[in-house]
C-alpha positions in Angstrom: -24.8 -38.1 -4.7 -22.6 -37.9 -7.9 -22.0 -33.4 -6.8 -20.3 -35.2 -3.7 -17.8 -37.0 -5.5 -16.5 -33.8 -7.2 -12.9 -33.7 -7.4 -13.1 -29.9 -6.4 -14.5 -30.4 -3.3 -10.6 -30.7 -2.7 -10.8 -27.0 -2.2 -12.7 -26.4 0.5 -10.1 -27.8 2.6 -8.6 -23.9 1.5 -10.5 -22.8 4.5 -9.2 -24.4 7.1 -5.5 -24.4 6.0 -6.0 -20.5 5.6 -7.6 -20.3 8.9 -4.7 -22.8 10.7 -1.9 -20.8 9.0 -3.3 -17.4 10.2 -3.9 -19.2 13.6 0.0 -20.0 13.5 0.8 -16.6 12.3 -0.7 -15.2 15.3 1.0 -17.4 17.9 4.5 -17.2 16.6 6.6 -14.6 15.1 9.3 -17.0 14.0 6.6 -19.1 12.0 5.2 -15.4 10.5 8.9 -14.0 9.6 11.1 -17.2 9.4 9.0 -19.8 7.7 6.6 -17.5 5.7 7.3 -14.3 5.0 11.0 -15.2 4.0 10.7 -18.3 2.2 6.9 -19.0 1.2 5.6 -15.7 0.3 9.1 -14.5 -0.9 9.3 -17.3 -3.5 5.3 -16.8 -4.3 5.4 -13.1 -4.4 8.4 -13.0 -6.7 6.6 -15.8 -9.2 3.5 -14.3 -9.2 4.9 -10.3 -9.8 7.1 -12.0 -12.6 4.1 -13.3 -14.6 2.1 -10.5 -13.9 4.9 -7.9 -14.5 5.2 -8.7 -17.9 1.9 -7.2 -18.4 1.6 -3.8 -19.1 -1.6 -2.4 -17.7 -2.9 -3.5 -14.4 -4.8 -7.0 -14.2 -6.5 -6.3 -11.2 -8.3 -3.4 -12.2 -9.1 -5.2 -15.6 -10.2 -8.4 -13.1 -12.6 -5.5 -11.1 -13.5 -4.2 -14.7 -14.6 -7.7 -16.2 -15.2 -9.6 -13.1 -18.9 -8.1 -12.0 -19.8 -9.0 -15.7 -18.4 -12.4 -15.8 -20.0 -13.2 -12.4 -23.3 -12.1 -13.7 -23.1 -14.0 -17.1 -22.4 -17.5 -15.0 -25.6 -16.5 -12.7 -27.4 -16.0 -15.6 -26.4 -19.2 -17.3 -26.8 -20.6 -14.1 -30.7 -19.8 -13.5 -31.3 -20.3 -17.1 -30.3 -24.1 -16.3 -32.3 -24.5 -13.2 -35.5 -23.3 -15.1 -35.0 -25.3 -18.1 -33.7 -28.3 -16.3 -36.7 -29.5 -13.6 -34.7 -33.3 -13.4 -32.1 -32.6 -10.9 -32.9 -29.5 -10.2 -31.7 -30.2 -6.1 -28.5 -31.3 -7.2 -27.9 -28.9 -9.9 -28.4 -26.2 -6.8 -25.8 -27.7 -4.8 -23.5 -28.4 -7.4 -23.6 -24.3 -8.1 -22.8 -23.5 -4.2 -20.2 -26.0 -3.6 -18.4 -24.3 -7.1 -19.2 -20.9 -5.4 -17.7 -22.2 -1.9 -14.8 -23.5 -3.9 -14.1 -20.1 -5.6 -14.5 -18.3 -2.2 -11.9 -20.8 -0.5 -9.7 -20.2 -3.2 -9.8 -16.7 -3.1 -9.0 -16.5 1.0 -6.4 -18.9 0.9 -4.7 -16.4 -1.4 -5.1 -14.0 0.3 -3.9 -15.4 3.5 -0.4 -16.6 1.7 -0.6 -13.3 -0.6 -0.8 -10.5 2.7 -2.5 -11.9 5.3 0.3 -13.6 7.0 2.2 -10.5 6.9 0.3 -8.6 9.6 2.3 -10.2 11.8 5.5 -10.4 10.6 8.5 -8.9 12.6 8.5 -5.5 12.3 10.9 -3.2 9.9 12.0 -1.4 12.6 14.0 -4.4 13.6 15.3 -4.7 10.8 16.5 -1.4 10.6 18.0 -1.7 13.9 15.8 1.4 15.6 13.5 1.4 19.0 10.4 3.1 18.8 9.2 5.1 22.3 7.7 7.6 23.2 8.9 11.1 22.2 9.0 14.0 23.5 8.2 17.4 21.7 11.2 18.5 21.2 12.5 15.8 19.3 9.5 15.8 17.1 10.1 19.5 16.8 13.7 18.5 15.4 12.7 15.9 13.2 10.2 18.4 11.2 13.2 20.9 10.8 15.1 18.6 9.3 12.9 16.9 6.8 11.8 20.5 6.3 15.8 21.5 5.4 15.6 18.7 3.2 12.5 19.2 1.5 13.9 22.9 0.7 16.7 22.3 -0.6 15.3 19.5 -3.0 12.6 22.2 -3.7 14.9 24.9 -4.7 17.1 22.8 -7.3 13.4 21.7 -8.7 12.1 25.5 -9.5 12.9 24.5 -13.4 10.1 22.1 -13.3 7.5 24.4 -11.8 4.9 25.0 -14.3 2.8 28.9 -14.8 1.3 28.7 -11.7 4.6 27.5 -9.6 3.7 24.1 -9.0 6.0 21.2 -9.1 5.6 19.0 -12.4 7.0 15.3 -13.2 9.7 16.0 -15.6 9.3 12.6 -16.8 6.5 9.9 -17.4 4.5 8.2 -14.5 6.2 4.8 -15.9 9.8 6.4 -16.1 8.8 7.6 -12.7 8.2 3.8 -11.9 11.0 2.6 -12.7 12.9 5.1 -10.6 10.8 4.2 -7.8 11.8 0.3 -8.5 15.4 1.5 -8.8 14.8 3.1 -5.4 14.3 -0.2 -3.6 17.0 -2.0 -5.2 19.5 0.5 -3.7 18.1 0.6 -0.3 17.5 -3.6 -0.5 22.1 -3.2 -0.2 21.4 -1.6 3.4 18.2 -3.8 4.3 18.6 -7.4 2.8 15.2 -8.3 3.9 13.7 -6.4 1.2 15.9 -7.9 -2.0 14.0 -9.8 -4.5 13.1 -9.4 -8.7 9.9 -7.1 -8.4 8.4 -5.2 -11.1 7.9 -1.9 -10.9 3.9 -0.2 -10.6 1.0 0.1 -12.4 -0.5 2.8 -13.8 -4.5 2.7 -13.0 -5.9 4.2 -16.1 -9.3 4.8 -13.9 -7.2 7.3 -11.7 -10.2 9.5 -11.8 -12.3 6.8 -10.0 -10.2 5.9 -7.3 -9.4 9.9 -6.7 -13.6 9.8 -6.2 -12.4 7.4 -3.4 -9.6 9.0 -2.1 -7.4 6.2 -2.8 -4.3 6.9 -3.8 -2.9 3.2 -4.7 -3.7 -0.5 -3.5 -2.0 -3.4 -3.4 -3.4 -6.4 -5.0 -1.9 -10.0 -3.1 -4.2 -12.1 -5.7 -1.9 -10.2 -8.8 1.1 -9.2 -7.0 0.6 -5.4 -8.5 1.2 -2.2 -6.9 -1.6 -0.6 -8.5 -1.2 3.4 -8.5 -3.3 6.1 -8.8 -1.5 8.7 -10.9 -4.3 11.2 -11.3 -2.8 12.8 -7.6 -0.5 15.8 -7.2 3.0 15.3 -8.8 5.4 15.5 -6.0 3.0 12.7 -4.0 3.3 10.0 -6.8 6.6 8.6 -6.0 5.9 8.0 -2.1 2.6 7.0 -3.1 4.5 4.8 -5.7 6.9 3.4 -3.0 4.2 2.7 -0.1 2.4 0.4 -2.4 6.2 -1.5 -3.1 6.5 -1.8 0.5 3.4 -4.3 0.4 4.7 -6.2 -2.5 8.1 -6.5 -0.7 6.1 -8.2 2.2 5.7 -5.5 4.5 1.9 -4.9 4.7 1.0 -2.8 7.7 0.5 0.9 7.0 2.9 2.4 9.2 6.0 0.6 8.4 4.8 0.9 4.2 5.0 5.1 4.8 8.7 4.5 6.9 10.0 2.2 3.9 8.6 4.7 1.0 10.5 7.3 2.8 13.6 5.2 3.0 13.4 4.2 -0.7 12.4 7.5 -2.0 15.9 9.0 0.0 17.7 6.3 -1.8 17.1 7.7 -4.8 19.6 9.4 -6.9 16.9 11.3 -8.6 15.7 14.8 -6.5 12.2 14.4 -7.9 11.6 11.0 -6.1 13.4 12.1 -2.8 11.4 15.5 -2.7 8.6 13.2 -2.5 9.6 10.8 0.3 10.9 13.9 2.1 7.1 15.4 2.1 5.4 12.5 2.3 7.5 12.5 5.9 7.5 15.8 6.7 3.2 16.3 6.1 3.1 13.2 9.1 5.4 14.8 11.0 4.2 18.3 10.6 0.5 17.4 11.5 2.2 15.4 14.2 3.6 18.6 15.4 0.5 20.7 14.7 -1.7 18.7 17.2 0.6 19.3 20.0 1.7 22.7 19.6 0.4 25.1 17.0 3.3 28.2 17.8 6.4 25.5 16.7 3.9 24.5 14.1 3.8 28.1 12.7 7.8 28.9 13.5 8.2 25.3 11.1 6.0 26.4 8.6 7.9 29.9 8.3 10.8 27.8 7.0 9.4 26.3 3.8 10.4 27.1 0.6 7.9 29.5 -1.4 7.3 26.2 -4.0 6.4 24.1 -1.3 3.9 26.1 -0.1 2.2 26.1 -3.8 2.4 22.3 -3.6 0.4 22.0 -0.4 -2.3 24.4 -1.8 -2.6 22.5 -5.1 -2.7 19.4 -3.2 -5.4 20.7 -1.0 -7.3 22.1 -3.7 -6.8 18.4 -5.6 -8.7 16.8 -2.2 -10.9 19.3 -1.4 -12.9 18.2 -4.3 -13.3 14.5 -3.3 -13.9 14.9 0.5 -16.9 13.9 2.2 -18.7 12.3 -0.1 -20.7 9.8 0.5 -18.1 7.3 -1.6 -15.1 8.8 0.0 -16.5 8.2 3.2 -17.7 4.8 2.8 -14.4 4.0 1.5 -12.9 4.7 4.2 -15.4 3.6 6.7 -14.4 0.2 4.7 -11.0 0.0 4.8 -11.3 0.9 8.9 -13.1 -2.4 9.4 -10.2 -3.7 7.3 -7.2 -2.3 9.0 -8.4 -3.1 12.8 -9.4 -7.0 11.5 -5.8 -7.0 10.6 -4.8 -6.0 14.1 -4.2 -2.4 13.3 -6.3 -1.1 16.3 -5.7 2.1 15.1 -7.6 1.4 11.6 -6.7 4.0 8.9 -5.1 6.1 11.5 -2.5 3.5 11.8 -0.9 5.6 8.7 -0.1 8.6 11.1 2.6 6.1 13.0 4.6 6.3 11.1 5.8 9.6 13.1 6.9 6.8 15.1 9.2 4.9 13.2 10.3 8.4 11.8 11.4 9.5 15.3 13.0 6.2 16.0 15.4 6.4 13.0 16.0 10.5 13.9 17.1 9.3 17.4 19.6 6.6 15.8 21.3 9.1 13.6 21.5 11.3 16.0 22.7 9.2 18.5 19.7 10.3 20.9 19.0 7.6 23.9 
């Protein structure tokens, strides 16, 4: 048959190349880290975020915008042929799934060099030089004070940016808060090579609202290269949220180690605004870390926060408490679950909460703790 002869049937091969290079990913490190992450994805990632970075709006929310209506105009077409066209109608049919399996192997294979490989990549806390154990309470009890020293003392010197009802306010735009962000990573890239490379900075969603509805905060699109970020959340939580979703362009896709290297790039910052951020994004995992084990030290912590940061938590929760448990929400997240643990995050979208871990790992190393 002439559908047979198709040059594009070239592209189902996509699927098992995508399924061999995961395969390989799995068995070695030094093919996940060494081969891939450094040298394929870092010279795709950095092409692809340079074309797409020169846009100014997202493309991949314009691509889940157009795409449903696109899809539906081929079908469309598509049936309209069949019916009209009784000669051939067999091969016609075939012709349309083999284009449909092509698209599909396309899209995989993408993904697969665009994130997928980098599940299994070595882990930043390698790279940063740290061990990660167990801990015991008392060390987790020290590392909340001092993010929560931190976080006050960023808080106070931000009081002129409070608006009538006390809450913290961006002082600049969420694109000037971007850049910062992108600035961020170029200064912590002098302390961890691994993360160098000509990124742009995020995107602005301009259907925040939507993904609020959600309760997604930001994604990370491998088939653009764009950080995509909500920027309808809280204030103080839209430069971590900002720098988790750069951690996944820079390579680094589990959730954990995306938290650890906002907080690292948001402390790098020279600007108070984006480290106030990293500091609570740090100190709300810690503190709930803290919380589940022992309430009284959880209470004796909390009785150190500044009076502003107490406002922020309440405007935060009040932000949330409109979006929870709905049936999207939930669904959501039941969603990106089945994602995480098919990824090899057992933990699925608790595997956010490590980050405690890592957070613990680097307190130890400063403090010179065994």
């Amino acid at each position: 048959m002439k559908v047979l002869k198709r040059k594009r049937l070239f592209l189902l091969l996509l699927f098992p190349l995508s399924f061999l290079i995961t395969a390989l990913a799995k068995r070695s490190v030094f093919f996940a880290e060494e081969v891939f992450a450094k040298r394929i994805y870092k010279v795709h990632s950095v092409v692809v975020s340079a074309v797409t970075g020169w846009i100014p709006f997202s493309l991949a929310e314009f691509i889940v915008v157009a795409g449903p209506v696109v899809c539906i105009v081929l079908l469309i077409r598509f049936i309209v042929h069949i019916v009209k066209e009784k000669e051939d109608r067999f091969a016609r049919c075939l012709l349309g799934i083999i284009n449909a399996a092509c698209v599909a192997a396309v899209i995989l294979f993408v993904y697969v060099i665009g994130c997928g490989v980098n599940y299994h990549r070595v882990s930043i806390a390698d790279y940063r030089g740290i061990t990660v154990r167990d801990s015991s309470k008392e060390e987790l009890y020290g590392l909340c004070i001092e993010l929560a020293e931190q976080a006050v003392e960023l808080r106070t010197e931000l009081t002129k940016y409070e608006d009538e009802d006390g809450v913290l306010r961006l002082p600049v735009s969420n694109r000037e808060l971007g850049k910062q962000v992108q600035q961020a990573y170029e200064m912590l890239s002098e302390d961890l090579p691994v993360l160098r490379g000509m990124y742009p900075a995020p995107k602005c969603i301009t259907s925040s609202k939507v993904f609020s509805s959600m309760e997604i905060t930001g994604v990370f699109t491998c088939w653009t290269m764009e950080a995509n970020v909500n920027v309808d959340i809280p204030d103080y939580s839209r430069a971590s949220t900002m720098a988790h979703e750069l951690a996944h362009l820079h390579g680094f896709m589990r959730e954990d180690e995306a938290n650890f290297l906002a907080y690292l790039a948001c402390m790098s910052s020279d600007d108070p605004v984006v480290r106030y951020s990293g500091t609570m994004l740090a100190l709300i995992y810690a503190g709930n870390a803290l919380a589940g084990q022992d309430m009284e030290l959880y209470g004796e912590l909390w009785a150190t926060y500044h009076e502003g940061m107490g406002r922020d938590f309440r405007d935060n929760s009040a932000y949330w408490d409109q979006y929870h448990d709905t049936v999207i929400s939930e669904t959501v997240d039941k969603v990106n679950d089945v994602y995480l643990k098919a990824n090899e995050q057992e933990d699925g979208v608790k595997s956010y909460g490590r980050v405690v871990d890592l957070l613990l790992a680097e307190y130890r190393e400063k403090h010179g703790l065994k």
